[in-house]
C-alpha positions as CSV (number, residue, x, y, z in Angstrom):
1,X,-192.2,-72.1,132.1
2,X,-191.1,-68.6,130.6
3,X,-191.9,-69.7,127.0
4,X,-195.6,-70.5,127.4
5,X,-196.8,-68.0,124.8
6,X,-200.2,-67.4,126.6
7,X,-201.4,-64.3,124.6
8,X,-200.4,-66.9,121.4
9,X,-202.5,-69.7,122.5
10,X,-205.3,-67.9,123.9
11,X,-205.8,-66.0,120.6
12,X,-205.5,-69.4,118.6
13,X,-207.3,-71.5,120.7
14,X,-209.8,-69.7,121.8
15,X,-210.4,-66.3,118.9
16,X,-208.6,-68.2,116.3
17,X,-206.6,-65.4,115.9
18,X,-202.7,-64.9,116.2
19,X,-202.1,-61.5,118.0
20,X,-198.6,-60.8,116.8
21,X,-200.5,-60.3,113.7
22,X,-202.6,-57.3,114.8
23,X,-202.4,-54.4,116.6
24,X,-198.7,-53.7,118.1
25,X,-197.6,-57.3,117.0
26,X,-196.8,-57.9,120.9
27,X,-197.4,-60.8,122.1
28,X,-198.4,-59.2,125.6
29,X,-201.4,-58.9,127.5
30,X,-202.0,-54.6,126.3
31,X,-202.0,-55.8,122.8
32,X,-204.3,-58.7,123.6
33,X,-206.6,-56.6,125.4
34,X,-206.4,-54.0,121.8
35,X,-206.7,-57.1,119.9
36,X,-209.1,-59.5,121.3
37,X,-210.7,-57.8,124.9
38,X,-210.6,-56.8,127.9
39,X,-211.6,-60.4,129.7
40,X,-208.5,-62.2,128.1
41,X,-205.9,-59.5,128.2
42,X,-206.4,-59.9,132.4
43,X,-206.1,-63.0,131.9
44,X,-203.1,-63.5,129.9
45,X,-201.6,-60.6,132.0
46,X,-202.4,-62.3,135.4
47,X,-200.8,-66.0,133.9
48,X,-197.8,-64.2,132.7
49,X,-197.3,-62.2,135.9
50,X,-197.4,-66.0,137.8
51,X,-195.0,-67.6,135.6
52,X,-192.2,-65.3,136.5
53,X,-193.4,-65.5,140.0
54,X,-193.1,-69.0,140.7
55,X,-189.7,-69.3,138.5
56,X,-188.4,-67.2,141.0
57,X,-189.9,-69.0,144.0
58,X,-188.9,-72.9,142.4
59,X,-185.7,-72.4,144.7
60,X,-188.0,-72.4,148.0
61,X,-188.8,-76.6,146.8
62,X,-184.5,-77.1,147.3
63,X,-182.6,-77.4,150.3
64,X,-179.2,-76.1,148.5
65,X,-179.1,-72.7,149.7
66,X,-180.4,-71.1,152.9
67,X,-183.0,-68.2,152.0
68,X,-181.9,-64.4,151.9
69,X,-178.3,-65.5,151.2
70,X,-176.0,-64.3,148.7
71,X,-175.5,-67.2,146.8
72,X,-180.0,-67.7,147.4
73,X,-180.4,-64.5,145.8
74,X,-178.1,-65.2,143.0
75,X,-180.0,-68.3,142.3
76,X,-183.2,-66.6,142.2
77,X,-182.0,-64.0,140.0
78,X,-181.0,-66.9,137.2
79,X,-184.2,-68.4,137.6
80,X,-185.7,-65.3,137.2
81,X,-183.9,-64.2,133.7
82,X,-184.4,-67.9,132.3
83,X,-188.2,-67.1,132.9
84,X,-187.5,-63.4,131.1
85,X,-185.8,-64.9,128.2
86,X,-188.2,-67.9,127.5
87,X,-191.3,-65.4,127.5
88,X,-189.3,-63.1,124.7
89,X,-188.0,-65.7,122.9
90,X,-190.6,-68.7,123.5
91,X,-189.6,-71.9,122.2
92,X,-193.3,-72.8,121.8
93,X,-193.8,-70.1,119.6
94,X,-191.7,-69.7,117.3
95,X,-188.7,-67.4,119.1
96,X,-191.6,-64.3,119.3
97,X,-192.8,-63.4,122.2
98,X,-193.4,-60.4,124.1
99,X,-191.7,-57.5,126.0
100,X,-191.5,-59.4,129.6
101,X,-193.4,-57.0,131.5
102,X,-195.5,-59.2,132.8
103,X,-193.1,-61.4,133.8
104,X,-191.1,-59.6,135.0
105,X,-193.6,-57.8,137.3
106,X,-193.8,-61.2,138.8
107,X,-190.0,-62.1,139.2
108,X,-189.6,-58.8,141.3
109,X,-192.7,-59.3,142.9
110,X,-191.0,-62.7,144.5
111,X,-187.8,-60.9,145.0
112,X,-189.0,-57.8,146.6
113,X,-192.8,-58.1,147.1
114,X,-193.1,-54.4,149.1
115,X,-190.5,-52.5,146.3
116,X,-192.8,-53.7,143.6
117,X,-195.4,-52.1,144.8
118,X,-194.3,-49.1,144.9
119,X,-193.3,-49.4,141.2
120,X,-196.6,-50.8,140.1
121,X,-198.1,-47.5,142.2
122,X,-195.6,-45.0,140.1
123,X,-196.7,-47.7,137.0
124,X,-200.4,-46.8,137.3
125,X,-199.9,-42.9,138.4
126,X,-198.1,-42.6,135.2
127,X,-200.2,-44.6,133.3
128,X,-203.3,-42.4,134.2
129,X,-201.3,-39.1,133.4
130,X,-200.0,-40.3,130.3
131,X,-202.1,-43.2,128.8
132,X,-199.4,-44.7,127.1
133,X,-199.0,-48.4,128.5
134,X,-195.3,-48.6,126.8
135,X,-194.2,-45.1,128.5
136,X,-195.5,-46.4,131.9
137,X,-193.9,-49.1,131.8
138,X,-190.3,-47.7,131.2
139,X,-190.8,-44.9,134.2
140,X,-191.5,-47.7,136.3
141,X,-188.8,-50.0,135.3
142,X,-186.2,-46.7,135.8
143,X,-187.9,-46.5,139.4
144,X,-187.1,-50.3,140.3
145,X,-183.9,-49.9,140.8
146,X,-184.2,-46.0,142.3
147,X,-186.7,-47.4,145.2
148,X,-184.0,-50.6,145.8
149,X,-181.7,-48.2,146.9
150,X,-183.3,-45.1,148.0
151,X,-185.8,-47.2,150.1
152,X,-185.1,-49.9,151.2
153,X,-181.8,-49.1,151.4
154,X,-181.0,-52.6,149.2
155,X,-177.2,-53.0,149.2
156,X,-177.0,-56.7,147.6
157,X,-174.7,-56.5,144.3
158,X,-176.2,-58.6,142.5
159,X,-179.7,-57.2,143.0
160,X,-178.7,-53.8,142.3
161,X,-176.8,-55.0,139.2
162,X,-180.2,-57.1,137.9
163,X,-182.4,-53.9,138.7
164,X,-180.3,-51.0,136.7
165,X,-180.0,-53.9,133.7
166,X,-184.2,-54.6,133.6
167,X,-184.7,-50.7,133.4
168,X,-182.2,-50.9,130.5
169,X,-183.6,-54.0,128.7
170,X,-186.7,-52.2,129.4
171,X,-185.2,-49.5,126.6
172,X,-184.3,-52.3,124.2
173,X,-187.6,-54.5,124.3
174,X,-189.8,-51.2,123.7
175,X,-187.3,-49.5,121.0
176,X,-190.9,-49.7,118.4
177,X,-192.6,-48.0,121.0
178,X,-190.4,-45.5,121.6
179,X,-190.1,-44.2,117.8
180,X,-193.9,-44.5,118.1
181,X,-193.7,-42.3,121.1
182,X,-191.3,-39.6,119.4
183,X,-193.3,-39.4,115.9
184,X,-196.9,-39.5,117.9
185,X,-197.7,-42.5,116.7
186,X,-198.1,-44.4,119.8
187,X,-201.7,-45.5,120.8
188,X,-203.1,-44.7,124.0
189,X,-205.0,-46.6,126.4
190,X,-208.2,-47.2,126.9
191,X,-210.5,-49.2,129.0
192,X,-213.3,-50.5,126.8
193,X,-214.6,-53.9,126.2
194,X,-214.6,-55.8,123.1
195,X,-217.8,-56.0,121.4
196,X,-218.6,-59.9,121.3
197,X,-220.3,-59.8,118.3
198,X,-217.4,-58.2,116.4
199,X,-214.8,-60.5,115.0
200,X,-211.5,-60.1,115.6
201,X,-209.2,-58.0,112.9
202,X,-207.9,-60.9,110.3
């Protein structure tokens, strides 16, 4: 489920174009909304956002563990990273895929629907101050964890452990973005819609 390359097929099927060949080279939804619109970067963003979603929630069709458990969490957790992993490295695509925010925006979503909100409300504050998606994105994966345990008081081990280790992966999947950032490099965004009557880049 995690390595449906939706941003890849999209593009090919659709623009005959192959994102990771323009723009950022991500295969995400902001560079598919940079590359080929508005219109398909929602909805490559929305798909991706569902497939980490139900991974998480596949444990719900099982009668192995009882829900809210340790040992449920845990599971969840696993599904959730297999998701992760399969959208970075997608086996449909060849092994290049995006940075998982998407994704992973789902999996915590189905984890901790009301903490995620929060985030995606620091996610948007900051993206409006600073209009860099990439920048955004990391403040808000640093503030998972924060609002776990600050807020909702989340004392689980596990779910502390997979919180801090997103906001670092966070760091490691944005590294180009983040010598773009220091050398002002780094595109901003912008909400604008792509002429249909333009091509997209070759």
């Amino acid at each position: 489920m995690g390595s449906i390359p939706t941003s890849v097929w999209v593009g090919k099927i659709f623009y005959g174009t192959d994102v990771r060949e323009h723009g950022s080279g991500n295969a995400g939804a902001t560079n598919t909304i940079r590359v080929l619109g508005l219109l398909p970067g929602i909805f490559v963003f929305i798909v991706d956002v569902l497939k980490g979603y139900f991974a998480v929630r596949l444990l719900y069709l099982t009668d192995f563990y009882i829900p809210q458990t340790g040992m449920f969490i845990n599971f969840q957790l696993i599904l959730g990273v297999a998701a992760l992993v399969g959208h970075i490295f997608p086996i449909f695509a060849q092994f290049r895929g995006g940075k998982g925010v998407a994704v992973l925006s789902g999996v915590v979503f189905a984890l901790q629907p009301y903490a995620t909100l929060i985030v995606f409300g620091i996610w948007v504050i900051s993206l409006l101050i600073t209009r860099y998606v990439s920048l955004s994105s990391m403040i808000a994966g640093f503030s998972f964890p924060l609002v776990l345990i600050f807020v909702y008081r989340t004392t689980n081990p596990s779910l502390i452990i997979f919180a801090f280790t997103l906001a670092i992966l966070m760091l490691f999947t944005h590294q180009k973005n983040i010598e773009r950032l220091l050398s002002g490099e780094e595109s901003k965004f912008h909400l604008r819609k792509k002429d249909k009557h333009k091509s997209p880049p070759r």
